[in-house]
C-alpha positions as YAML, in Angstrom:
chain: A
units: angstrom
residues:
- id: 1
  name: UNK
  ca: [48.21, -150.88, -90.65]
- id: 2
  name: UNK
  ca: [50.13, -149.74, -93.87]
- id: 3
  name: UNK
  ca: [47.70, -150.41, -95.80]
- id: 4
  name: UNK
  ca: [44.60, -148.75, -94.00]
- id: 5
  name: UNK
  ca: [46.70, -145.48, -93.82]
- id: 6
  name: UNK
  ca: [47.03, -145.94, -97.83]
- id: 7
  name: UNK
  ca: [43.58, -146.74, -98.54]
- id: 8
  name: UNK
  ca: [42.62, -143.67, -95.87]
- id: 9
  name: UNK
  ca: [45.02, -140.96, -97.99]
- id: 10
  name: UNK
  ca: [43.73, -142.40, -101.23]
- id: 11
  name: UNK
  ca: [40.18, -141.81, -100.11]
- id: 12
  name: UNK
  ca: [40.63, -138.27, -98.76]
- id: 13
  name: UNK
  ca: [43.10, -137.00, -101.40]
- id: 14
  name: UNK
  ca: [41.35, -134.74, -103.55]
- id: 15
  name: UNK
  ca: [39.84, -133.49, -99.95]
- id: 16
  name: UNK
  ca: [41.10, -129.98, -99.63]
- id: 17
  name: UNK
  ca: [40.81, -130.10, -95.74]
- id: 18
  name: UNK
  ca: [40.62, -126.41, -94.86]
- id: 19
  name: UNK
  ca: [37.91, -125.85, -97.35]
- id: 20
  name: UNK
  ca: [34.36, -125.11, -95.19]
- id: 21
  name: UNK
  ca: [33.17, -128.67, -96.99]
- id: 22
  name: UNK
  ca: [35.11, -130.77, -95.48]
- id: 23
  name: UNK
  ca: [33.49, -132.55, -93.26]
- id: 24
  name: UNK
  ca: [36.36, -132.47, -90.56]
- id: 25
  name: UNK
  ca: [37.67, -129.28, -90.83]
- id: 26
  name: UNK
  ca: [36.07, -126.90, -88.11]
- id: 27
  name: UNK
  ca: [34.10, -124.89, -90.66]
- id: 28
  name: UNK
  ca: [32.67, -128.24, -91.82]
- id: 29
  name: UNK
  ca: [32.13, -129.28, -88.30]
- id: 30
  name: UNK
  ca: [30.37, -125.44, -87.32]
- id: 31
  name: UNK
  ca: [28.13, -126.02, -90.26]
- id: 32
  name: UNK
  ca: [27.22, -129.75, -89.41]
- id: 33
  name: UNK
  ca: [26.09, -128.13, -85.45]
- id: 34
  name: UNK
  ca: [24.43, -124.70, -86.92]
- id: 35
  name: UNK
  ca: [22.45, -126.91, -89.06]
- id: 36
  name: UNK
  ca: [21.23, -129.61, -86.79]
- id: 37
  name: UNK
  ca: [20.80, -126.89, -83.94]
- id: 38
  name: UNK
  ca: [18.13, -124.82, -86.48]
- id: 39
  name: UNK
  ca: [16.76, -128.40, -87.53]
- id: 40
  name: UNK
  ca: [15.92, -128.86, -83.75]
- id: 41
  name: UNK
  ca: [14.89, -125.78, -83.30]
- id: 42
  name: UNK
  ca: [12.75, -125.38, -86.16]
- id: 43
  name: UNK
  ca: [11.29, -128.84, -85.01]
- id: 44
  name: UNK
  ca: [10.29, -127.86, -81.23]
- id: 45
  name: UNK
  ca: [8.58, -124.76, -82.31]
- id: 46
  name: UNK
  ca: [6.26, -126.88, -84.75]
- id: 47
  name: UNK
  ca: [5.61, -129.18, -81.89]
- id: 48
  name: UNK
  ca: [5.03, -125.75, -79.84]
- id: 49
  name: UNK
  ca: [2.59, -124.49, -82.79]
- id: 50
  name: UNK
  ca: [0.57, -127.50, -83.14]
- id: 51
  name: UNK
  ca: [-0.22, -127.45, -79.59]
- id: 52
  name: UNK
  ca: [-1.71, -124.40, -79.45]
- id: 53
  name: UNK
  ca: [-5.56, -124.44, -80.31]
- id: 54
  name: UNK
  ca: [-5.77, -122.69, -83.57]
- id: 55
  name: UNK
  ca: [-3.30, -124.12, -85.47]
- id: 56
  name: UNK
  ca: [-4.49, -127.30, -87.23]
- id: 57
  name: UNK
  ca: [-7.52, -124.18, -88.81]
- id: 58
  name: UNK
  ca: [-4.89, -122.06, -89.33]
- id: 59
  name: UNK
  ca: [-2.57, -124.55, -91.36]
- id: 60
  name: UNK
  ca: [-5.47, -126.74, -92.65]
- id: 61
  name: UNK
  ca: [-6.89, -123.75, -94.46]
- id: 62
  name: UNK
  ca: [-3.83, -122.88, -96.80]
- id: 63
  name: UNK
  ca: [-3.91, -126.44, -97.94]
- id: 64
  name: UNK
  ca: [-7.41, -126.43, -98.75]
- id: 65
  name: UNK
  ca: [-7.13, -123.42, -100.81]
- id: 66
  name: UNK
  ca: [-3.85, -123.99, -102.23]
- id: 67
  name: UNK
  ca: [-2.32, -120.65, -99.94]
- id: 68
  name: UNK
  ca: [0.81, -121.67, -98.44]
- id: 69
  name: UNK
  ca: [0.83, -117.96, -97.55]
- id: 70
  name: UNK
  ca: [-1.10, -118.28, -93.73]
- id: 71
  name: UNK
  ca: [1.78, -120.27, -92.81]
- id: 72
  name: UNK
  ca: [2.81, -118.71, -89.47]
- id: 73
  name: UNK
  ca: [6.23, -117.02, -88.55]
- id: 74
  name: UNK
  ca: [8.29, -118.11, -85.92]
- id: 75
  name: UNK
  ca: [7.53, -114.66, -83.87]
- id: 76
  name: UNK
  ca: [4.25, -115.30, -84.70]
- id: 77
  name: UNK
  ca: [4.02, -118.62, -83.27]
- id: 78
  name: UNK
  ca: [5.83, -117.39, -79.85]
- id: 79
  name: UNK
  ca: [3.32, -114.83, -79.77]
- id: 80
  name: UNK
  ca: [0.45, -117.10, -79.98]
- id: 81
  name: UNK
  ca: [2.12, -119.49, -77.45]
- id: 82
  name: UNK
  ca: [2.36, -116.39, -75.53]
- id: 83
  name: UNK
  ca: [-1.02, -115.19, -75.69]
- id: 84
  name: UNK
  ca: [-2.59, -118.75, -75.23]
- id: 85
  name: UNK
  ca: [0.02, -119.52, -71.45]
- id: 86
  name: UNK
  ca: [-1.71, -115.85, -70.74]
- id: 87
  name: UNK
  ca: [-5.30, -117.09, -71.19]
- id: 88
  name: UNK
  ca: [-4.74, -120.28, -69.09]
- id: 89
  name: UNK
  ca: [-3.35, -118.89, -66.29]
- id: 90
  name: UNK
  ca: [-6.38, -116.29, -66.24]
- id: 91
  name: UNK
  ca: [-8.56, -119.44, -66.48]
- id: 92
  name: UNK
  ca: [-6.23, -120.53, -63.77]
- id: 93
  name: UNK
  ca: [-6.59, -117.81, -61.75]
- id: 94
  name: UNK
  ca: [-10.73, -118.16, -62.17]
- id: 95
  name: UNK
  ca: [-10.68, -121.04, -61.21]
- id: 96
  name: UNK
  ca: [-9.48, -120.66, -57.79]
- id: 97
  name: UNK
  ca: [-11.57, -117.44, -57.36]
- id: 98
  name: UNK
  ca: [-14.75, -119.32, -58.46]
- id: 99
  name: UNK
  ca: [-13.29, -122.63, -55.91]
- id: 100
  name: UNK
  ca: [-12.97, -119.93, -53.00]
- id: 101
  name: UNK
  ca: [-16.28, -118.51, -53.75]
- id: 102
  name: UNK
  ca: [-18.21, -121.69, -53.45]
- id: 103
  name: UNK
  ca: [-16.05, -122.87, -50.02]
- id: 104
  name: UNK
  ca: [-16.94, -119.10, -48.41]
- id: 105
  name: UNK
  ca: [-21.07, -119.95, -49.63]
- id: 106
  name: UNK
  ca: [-20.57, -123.24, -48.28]
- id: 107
  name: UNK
  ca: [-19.15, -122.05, -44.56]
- id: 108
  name: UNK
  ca: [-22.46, -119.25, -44.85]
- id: 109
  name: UNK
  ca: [-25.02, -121.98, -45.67]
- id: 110
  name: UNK
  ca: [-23.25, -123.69, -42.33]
- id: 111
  name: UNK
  ca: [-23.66, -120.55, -40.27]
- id: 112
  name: UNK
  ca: [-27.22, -119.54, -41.09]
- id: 113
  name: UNK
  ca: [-28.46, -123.16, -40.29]
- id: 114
  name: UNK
  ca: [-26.56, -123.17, -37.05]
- id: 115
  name: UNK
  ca: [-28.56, -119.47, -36.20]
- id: 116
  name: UNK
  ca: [-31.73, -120.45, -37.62]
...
């Protein structure tokens, strides 16, 4: 047990342990989290981007061309995703206009052959 505590101080000391580096000090720690929560982040809106419908054109041109310019912003993509939810739920919303519409033609077709 000695020795591990020797071989553990020997390791860590040059380690200035309130220094933001250090890996266990809580600036070190803050650091690790704010990085792996903008690495997430940054992840889930690509996977958000690349499910919307224009975005393999979008970032397949700048490649093509050698632009790296038409890359989108983040706003940018949350406005997109925005725009694109507001189109489906119109199509949505067609839908069940156009699925009414046929039911009510349906219940007349039904009517006028039970008068005719």
């Amino acid at each position: 047990m000695k020795h591990q505590q020797e071989l553990v101080q020997v390791f860590f000391q040059d380690m200035v342990w309130d220094s933001p580096r250090c890996p266990f000090s809580s600036a070190g720690r803050y650091r690790q989290w704010e990085k792996s929560r903008r690495e997430r982040f940054n992840h889930l809106l690509l996977e958000l981007a690349s499910s919307l419908p224009d975005f393999a054109d979008d970032h397949a041109a700048p490649r093509e061309r050698g632009n790296t310019a038409l890359k989108w912003s983040k706003a940018e993509v949350l406005e997109r995703a925005r725009r694109y939810i507001r189109a489906l739920e119109e199509l949505k919303v067609a839908g069940e206009v156009a699925r009414r519409v046929r039911a009510v033609r349906k219940q007349n077709k039904s009517v006028n052959i039970l008068y005719s």
